[in-house]
N, C-alpha and C positions, 0 to 999 in steps of 0.2 A: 504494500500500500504506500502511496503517497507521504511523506514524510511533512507536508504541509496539512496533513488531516491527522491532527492529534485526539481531534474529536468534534464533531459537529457542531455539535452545542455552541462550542465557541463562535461557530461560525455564524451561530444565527445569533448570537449576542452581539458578536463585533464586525461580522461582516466577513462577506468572503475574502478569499486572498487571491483569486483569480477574478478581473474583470467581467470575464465571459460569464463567467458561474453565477456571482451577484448579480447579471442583467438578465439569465434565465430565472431565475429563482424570484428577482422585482418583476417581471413579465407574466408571471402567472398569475390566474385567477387568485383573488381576494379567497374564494373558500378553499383554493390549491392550497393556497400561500398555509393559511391555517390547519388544514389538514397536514402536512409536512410539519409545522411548527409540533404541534402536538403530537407527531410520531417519531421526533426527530430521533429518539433514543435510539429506534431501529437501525439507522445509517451509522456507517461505517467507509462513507464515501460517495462523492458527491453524486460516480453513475447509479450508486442504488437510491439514493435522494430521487433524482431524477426520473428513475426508473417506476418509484412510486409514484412519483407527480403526475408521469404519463398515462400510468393505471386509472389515477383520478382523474385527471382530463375527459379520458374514455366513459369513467361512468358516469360525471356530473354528462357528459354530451350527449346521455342516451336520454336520461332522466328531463330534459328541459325538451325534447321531443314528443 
């Protein structure tokens, strides 16, 4: 693992350490953003962060259909 991911947490405390990462992560949905917040314990790295967010993407997108 990345040696800049000590632990997530921090990152959503203080912000990410890559650019890119902090403008996916502001880019998401308000209820994404929250849902991540509150599962962040699960990540272990930002592609599994991600990986979740996309999961939720998919079901909030079915849900509003």
């Amino acid at each position: 693992m990345n040696e800049i991911y000590s632990g997530l947490g921090d990152y959503f405390s203080f912000g990410f350490a890559d650019v890119s990462q902090a403008g996916y992560f502001d880019g998401l949905p308000k209820e994404i953003r929250q849902a991540v917040l509150q599962n962040q314990s699960r990540f272990h790295s930002f592609e599994e962060m991600k990986a979740y967010a996309e999961k939720q993407k998919h079901k909030h997108k079915g849900k509003k259909k």
